[in-house]
Structures are given as structure tokens and as C-alpha cells.
C-alpha positions in Angstrom: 79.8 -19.6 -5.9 80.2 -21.1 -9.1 83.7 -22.7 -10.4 84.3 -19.7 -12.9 84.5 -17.1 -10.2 86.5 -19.0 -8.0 89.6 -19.0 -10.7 89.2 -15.4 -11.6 87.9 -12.0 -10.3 86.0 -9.1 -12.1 86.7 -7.5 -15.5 89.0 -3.9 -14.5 87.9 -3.3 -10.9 88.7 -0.3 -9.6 89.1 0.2 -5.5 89.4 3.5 -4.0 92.3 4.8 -1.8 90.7 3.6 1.7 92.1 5.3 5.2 91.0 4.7 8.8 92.0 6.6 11.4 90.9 5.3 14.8 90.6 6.7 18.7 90.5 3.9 20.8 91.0 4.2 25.0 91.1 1.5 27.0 88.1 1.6 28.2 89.1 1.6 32.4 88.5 4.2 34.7 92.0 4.5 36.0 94.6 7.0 33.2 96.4 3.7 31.8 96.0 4.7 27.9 94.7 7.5 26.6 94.9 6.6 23.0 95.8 3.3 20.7 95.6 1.8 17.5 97.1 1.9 13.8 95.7 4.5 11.4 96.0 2.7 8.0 95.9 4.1 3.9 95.2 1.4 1.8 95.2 2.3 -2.6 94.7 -0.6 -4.6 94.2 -1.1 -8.3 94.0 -4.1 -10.9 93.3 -5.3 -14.2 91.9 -8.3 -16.3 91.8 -9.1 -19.6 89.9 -12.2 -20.5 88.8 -13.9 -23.7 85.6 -16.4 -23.9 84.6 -18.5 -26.2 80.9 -18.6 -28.1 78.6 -21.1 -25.8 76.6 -23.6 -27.4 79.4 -25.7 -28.7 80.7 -29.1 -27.8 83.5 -27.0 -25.7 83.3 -23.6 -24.0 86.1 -22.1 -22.7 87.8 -18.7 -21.0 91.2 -17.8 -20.7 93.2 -14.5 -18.8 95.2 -12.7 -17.6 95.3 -10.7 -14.0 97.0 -8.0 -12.1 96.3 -6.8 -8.9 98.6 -4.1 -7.1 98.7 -2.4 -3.8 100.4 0.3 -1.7 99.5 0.8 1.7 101.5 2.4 4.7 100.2 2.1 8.4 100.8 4.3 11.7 100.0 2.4 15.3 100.7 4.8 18.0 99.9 4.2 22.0 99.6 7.3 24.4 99.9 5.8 28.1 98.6 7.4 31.1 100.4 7.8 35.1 98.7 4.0 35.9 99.9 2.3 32.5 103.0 0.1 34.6 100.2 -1.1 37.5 97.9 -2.1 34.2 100.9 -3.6 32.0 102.6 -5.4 34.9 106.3 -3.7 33.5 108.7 -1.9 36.5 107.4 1.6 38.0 108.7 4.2 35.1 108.5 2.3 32.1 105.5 3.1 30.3 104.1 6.0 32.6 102.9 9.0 30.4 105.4 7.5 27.7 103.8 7.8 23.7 105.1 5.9 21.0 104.9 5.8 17.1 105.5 3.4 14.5 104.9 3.0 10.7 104.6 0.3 8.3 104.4 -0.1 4.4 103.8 -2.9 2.2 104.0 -2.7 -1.8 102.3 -5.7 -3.2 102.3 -6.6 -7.0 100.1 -9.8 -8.0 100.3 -11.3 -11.5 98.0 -14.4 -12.5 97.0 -16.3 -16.2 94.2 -18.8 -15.9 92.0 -21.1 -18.4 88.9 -22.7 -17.4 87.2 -25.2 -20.4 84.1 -27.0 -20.2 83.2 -29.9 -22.3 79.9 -31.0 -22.6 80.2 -34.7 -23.0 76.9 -35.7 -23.4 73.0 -33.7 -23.1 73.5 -34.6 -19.6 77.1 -34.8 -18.9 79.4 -32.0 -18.8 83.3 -32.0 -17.5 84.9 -28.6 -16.2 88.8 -28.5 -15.6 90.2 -24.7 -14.3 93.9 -23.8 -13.5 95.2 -20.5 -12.3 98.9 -19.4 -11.7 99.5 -16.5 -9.3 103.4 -15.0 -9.1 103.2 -12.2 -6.3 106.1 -10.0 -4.8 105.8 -8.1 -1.6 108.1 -5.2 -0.1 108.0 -4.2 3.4 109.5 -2.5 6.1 108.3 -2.1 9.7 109.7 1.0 12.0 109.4 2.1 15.0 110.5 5.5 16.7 112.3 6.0 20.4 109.4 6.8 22.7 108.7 10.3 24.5 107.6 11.4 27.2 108.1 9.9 31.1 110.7 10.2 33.1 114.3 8.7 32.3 115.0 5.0 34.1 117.3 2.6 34.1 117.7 -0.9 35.3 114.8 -3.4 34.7 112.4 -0.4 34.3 114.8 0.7 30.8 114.9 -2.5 29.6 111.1 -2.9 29.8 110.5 0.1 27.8 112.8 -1.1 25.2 111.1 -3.7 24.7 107.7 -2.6 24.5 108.5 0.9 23.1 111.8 1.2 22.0 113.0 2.6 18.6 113.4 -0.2 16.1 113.5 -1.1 12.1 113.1 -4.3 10.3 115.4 -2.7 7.5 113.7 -4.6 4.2 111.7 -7.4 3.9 110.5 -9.1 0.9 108.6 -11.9 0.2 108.0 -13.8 -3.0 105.4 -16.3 -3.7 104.1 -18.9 -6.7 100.6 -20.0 -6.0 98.5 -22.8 -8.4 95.0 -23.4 -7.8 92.9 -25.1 -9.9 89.6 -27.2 -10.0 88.0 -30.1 -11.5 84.3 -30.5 -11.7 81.6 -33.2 -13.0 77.9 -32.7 -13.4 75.1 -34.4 -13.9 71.8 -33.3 -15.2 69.2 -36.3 -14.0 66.6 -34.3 -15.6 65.4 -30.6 -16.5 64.7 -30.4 -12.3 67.9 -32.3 -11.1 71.5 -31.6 -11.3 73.9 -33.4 -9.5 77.9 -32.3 -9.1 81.2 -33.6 -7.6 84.3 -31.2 -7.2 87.9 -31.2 -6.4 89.6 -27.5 -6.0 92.7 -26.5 -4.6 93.5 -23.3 -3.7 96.1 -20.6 -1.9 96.1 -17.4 0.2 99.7 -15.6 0.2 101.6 -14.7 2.8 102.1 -11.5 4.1 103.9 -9.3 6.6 102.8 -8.3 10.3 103.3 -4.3 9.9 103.5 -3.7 13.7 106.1 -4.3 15.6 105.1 -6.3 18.2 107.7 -9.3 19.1 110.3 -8.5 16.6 112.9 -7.0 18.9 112.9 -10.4 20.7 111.4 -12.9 18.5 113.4 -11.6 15.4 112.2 -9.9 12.1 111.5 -13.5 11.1 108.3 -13.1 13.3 106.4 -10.5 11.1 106.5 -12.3 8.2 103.0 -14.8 7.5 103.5 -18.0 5.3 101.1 -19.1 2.6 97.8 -20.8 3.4 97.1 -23.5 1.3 93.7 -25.4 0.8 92.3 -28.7 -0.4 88.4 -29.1 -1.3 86.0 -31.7 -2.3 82.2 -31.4 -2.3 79.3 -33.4 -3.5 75.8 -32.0 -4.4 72.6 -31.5 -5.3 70.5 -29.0 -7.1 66.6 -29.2 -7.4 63.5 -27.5 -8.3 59.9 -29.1 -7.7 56.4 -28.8 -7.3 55.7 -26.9 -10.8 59.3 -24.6 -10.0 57.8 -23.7 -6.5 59.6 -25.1 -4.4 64.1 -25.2 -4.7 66.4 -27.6 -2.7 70.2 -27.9 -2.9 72.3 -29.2 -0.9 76.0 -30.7 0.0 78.6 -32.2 1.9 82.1 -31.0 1.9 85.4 -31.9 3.7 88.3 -29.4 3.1 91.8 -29.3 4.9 93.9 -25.6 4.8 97.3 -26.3 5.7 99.3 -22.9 7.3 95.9 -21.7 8.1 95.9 -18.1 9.0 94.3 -16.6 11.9 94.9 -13.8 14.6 97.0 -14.3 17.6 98.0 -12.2 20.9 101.8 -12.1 22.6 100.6 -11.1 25.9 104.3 -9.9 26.6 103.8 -7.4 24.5 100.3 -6.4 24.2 100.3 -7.0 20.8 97.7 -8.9 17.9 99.2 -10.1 15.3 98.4 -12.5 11.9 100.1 -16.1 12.2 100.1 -19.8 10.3 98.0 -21.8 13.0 98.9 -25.4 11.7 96.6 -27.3 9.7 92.7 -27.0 9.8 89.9 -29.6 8.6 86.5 -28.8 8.0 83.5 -31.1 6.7 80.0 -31.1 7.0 76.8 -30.3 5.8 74.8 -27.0 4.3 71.3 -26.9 2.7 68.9 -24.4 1.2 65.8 -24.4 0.1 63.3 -21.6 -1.6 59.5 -22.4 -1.4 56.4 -20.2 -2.6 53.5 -22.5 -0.7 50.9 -19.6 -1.8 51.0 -16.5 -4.3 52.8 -13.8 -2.5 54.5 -15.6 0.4 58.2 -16.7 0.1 59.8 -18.8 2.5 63.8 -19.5 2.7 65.5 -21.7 5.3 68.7 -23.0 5.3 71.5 -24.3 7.7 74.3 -25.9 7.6 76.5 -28.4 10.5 80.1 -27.6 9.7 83.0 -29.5 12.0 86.1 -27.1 12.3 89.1 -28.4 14.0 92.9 -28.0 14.1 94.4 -31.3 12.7 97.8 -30.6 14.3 98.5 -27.0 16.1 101.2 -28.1 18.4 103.2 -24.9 18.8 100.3 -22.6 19.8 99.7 -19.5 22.3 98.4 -20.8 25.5 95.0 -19.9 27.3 95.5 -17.3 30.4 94.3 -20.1 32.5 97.4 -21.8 31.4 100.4 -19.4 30.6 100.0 -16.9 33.8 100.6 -19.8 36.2 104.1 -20.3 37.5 106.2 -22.3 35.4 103.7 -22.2 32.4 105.0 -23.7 29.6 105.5 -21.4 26.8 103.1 -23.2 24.0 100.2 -25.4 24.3 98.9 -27.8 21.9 95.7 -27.3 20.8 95.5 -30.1 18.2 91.7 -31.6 18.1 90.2 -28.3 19.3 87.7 -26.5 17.3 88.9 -23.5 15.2 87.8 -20.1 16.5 85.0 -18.5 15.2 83.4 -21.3 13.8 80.2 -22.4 14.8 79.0 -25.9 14.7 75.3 -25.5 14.3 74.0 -22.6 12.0 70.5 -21.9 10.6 68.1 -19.2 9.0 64.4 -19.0 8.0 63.6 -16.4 6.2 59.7 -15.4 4.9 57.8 -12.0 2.9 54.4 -12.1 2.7 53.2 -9.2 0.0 50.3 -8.4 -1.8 49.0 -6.0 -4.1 47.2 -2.8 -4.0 45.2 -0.3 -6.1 47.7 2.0 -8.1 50.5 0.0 -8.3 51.3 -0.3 -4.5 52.7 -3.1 -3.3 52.7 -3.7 0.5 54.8 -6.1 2.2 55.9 -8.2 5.5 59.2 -9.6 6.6 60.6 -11.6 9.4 63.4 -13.3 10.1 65.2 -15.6 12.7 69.3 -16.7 12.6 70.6 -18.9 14.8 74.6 -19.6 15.7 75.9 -22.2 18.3 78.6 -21.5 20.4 81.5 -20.8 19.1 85.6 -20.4 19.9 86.1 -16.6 20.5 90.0 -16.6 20.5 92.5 -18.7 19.0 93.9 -19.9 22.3 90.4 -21.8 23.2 90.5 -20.3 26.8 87.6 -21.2 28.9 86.7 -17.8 29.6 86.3 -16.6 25.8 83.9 -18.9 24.6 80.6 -17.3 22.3 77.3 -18.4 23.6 75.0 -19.6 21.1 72.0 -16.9 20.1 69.7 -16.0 18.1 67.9 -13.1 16.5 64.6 -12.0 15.1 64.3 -8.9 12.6 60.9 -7.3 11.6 59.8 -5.6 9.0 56.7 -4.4 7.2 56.7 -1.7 4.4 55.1 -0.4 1.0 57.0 0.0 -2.5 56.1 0.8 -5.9 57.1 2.4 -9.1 58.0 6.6 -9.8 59.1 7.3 -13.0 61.8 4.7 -14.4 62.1 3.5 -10.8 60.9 1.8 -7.7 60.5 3.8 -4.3 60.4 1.6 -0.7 59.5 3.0 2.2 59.8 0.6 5.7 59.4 0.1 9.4 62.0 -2.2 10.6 62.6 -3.8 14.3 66.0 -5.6 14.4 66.7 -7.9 17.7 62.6 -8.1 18.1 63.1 -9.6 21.5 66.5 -7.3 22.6 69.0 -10.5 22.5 72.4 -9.7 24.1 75.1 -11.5 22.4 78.6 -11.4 21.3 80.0 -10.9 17.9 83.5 -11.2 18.3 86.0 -11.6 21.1 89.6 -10.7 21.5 92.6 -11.0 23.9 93.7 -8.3 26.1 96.3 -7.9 28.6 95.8 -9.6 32.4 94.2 -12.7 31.1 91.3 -10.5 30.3 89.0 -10.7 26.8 87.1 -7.9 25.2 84.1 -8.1 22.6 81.8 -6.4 20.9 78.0 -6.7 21.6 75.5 -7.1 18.3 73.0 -4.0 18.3 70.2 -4.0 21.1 66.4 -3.7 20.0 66.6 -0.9 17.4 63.5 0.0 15.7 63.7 2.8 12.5 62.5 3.7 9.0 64.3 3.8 5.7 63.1 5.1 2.8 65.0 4.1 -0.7 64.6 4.7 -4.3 66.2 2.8 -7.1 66.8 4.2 -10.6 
């Protein structure tokens, strides 16, 4: 990504009113839900106005301004089945055939100015300095009606179904946040086939608000709301092309450090995900790329990268099952010195298309492709049972393309997961100590046919 879309976005984008209405079950053969998950309705909108300078001068500059606004409300609704206590560990009566509903909404308004200048200090030398303010307000509330349905209890079984169920309302919350970010950037132009560059950014991710319910009752309203993440980058590069523009290698080291780093969490008291400020996070390493055309018609891409992802200081966070269902578990762990979730170590990815051309226009082409990804952390808590095997995957493809009109027609035969590799994509937490995932796609062989106008 270069430096200039890092401090601002697109000219007037426009994004649609998005909804998503999900039918989850829990997947058991026993009746312990019948239905769960949060049905959302997202319209956003925004705005920029920017002003450039003519290139070609000693100094070249752009300056802005930004607005980004959004209104989106939320339902999550549960529908439990006669076996939902057994499942859910609460007292006999307090979830059985019991269906709840809550709603949240968030307004969010996002004003920024930025200026980004580059002066070109010498044929070889130039020096890029950006800066970008962000004000942004936030309104939310978070509600939750009285559940229906079961049968009426009292005792522990009432108090269970209060708190996993029961009517509540954050009244409003509001959150208000200044962000800077800004970046400095120095490069070098060896010669026509060599540029070399050093950068320092900083940069933040606003806060937000957790529009379930989830812990509030007992944890507070304080628990919804998300503090701001807050990043610190430096990187040092290369950028090459060789062997008569046939052959292009860049590469780079890079050491960042997110303080408040935002990630996904589960209360297993109350069955519940939600977003939370996982301590601080530092990540260095190494990534490369590289393009190379050995012979006319064949194009060959690898690249990789070794990236080191681990909590600096997390000392308040959610414990492994292993850990907090044993008696007298403590109620945080420290996972300080782990590695972050989701992050792989180790990644890589060659890449080649052979084509050639045929009488009439035709061009007929070959494709394969391999992607490899160590293990990785599935969940935040690092539990031993919700680790992500390494994998990796080969994709196919052969097809034949040329021109109709003023366009191009493709028609191919793809194989993706050539050898049927079973793998995870994600993980998550669910309730017993248990995880679920989802599987990338099996061995699927098909054709597509596309034309571009």
C-alpha cells in the first residue's frame, strides 16, 4: 500500500444499505436451540474533498477533508429447545423452550483533514511527511426484552434466566474520540532499477460499542464499550527490477507494536462473543515478492513472508477451558509472550500461467497455484485444544480467452483443493469448553465463463 492511501480513502464513496439475516442451530442432535444469531442493517455513506498539487515540481502535495457516517441497528435473538439447561449447565427451568430478543443501534459520525507533501530533495532523494486528524462521535444504546416462553421458576433457576435472558437497557452510551496518525517516509533511488525506503507511521482504530448484551447485567454497561487501538510502524525496504525488467524483487522488514489491540473474546458464563482491548501486540518480521517472466508466456510469482505476533503484556485475559472449568480456576490468565491468534508464523505462495497464442485471436492458458500457512492460534485464549494445523492448497486451472466486440470473453475449467486438503479456516469458542470452525471448501472442480466490457 503506498503512504498516500494509508492517510486518506477514496474520492465520494458510496456503500449500500447492507442487511444480514442469519438461521443458525446448534448444530447437536438433542432440541438445545433451535435458532441464534443477530440479524444486522448496516447504511453507510461518506465524502471527500481533496486538492493536489501539479507533479513535476520541487514539492508535490495533497490536502483534505473526510466524512464518513453510519447508522446501523442490530437484532440477536436465541430460541432454546426442552434440553437447552443440560447443554448450558443453568438450573432445570431456566432456559427450557424460553426465546429472547434484543436490539442494538449505533450512529457513528467521522470527521478527518489531512495533508501529505513530498519534496523531492534531490534526482534521487525524495522526503514524504503525512498527518491526518480524525474527530469521531458515536451514539448507542443496547436493549434487551423479558424472555417468553417456559415455565415460571423461582430460586436459582430465576436468577439464571435473568442473567442470561432477562429484560435489560444500557439507557445511552456515547463515545467520543480524537485520533492523529501520520507518517514519515525517505527514499532512495540507487538507480533506474533500485529504490530503497525507510518509514515511520503511526496510526489508530476507534473504539466502539459491543451491541449485544452479553455481560452487561453483571459486568456493568462499562463492558460494552471498546477502547481505541493504537499502532506504531517502522519498515525498511527494497524495490527492484532486473534482468532487462524480467524479473521484480521487493522486499522488507518491519516491527510494529498496537497498543489496546482489538480482538474477539468469549464470556463462557454467558455464552456470549464479544470485541475487547487485548493488551499490547508486537509484530516484526520479514515479507518478500518477486515477479519473474523466465520465457515468453510463462509468469511465475512467489512470495512469503515470517511474521512474529505476540502479546507484549496481556495480563487480564480470558482463560483456556483447560484452565477456567477446573475448581478454583482463577478468573484471568496471563497470556503475555503468547502468540496472537490468527497469526501465522510461516506464510508462502507460488504462483505461475503459462499461455500462448492461437490463430484468430485465441489465447489459451494454464494456471496453478500452491499457499501454504503454519499453524496458527485459533482463539484468543491460546487453549491447547484450538490450535490451526498448518496446510496447504493447490488450485488448477486451464482456460481460453479472447476478444468480442469492445471486450474480452474467458471461458475456464478450474480444480480448487487439487489434492482435497481438509483444513480449518477459523475457530471459535463455544460453550462446555468446546470449539467450533469452519472447514475451507473440499476438492471442487467447475467452469466459469466471464466477459468484460
Amino acid at each position: 500500500m503506498d503512504t498516500a492511501q494509508r492517510l486518506h480513502p477514496d474520492v465520494g464513496q458510496r456503500l449500500p444499505l447492507v442487511g444480514f439475516h442469519p438461521r443458525n442451530d446448534d448444530g447437536l442432535d438433542v432440541p438445545v436451540a433451535y435458532n441464534a444469531g443477530v440479524s444486522v442493517k448496516d447504511k453507510q455513506w461518506s465524502q471527500e474533498f481533496r486538492l493536489a498539487s501539479p507533479t513535476g515540481g520541487f514539492f508535490d502535495y495533497v490536502v483534505g477533508a473526510y466524512y464518513f457516517g453510519s447508522d446501523l441497528d442490530n437484532k440477536s435473538f436465541s430460541y432454546y429447545g426442552p434440553k437447552a439447561d443440560i447443554w448450558n449447565g443453568t438450573p432445570t427451568g431456566a432456559l427450557a423452550n424460553v426465546s429472547t430478543l434484543g436490539k442494538g443501534h449505533i450512529d457513528t459520525n467521522s470527521f478527518a483533514l489531512f495533508a501529505q507533501g513530498t519534496w523531492h530533495l534531490t534526482p534521487k532523494l525524495d522526503f514524504t511527511a503525512g498527518l491526518r486528524g480524525t474527530y469521531e462521535e458515536k451514539s448507542a444504546s443496547v436493549e434487551r426484552n423479558a424472555p417468553v416462553g417456559g415455565v415460571a421458576v423461582t430460586g436459582a433457576a430465576a436468577t439464571a434466566r435473568r442473567a442470561r435472558v432477562g429484560a435489560y437497557d444500557s439507557g445511552g452510551l456515547n463515545q467520543y474520540s480524537t485520533s492523529p496518525s501520520g507518517l514519515l517516509n525517505l527514499s532512495y533511488h540507487f538507480n533506474d532499477n533500485l529504490l530503497g525506503y525507510a518509514t515511520l507511521s503511526h496510526g489508530e482504530k476507534s473504539g466502539g460499542v459491543n451491541l449485544t448484551v452479553g455481560s452487561a447485567p453483571t459486568a456493568g454497561v462499562d463492558s460494552l464499550l471498546i477502547g481505541a487501538e493504537r499502532a506504531n510502524n517502522a519498515e525498511l525496504g527494497l524495490k527492484s527490477t532486473l534482468w532487462d525488467r524480467r524479473l521484480q524483487l521487493n522486499a522488507n522488514l518491519f516491527w510494529t507494536q498496537v497498543n489496546g489491540y482489538q480482538t474477539t473474546a468469549y464470556d463462557d458464563a454467558t455464552r456470549a462473543q464479544y470485541l475487547t482491548n487485548a493488551g499490547s501486540v508486537r509484530s516484526r518480521g520479514v515479507e518478500f515478492e518477486s515477479t519473474l517472466i523466465p520465457v515468453r508466456g510463462l509468469t511465475l510469482n512467489v512470495n512469503g513472508s515470517y511474521n512474529d505476533v505476540r502479546y507484549l503484556s496481556y495480563k487480564d485475559a480470558p482463560c483456556p477451558p483447560e484452565v477456567s472449568l477446573r475448581p478454583g480456576a482463577p478468573a484471568s490468565c496471563d497470556l503475555s509472550g503468547h502468540q496472537v491468534v490468527g497469526a501465522s508464523k510461516w506464510i508462502g505462495n507460488v504462483n505461475g500461467e503459462y499461455k500462448w497464442d492461437l490463430n484468430d485471436g485465441l489465447e489459451e492458458y494454464v494456471t496453478a497455484s500452491y499457499a501454504y500457512r503454519s499453524k496458527a492460534v485459533g482463539t484468543v485464549e491460546d487453549s491447547a485444544y484450538a490450535q490451526i494445523p498448518g496446510y496447504a492448497v493447490v488450485n488448477l486451472s486451464t482456460g481460453l480467452r479472447g476478444d468480442f466486440h469492445q471486450g474480452q470473453w474467458d471461458v475456464s475449467l478450474w480444480l480448487k483443493n487439487a489434492f482435497d486438503k481438509t483444513y480449518y479456516t477459523t475457530l471459535w469458542s463455544a460453550g462446555n469448553g468446546g470449539y467450533e470452525g469452519l472447514l475451507g471448501s473440499p476438492r471442487t472442480l467447475g467452469v466459469t465463463g466471464r466477459y468484460d466490457f
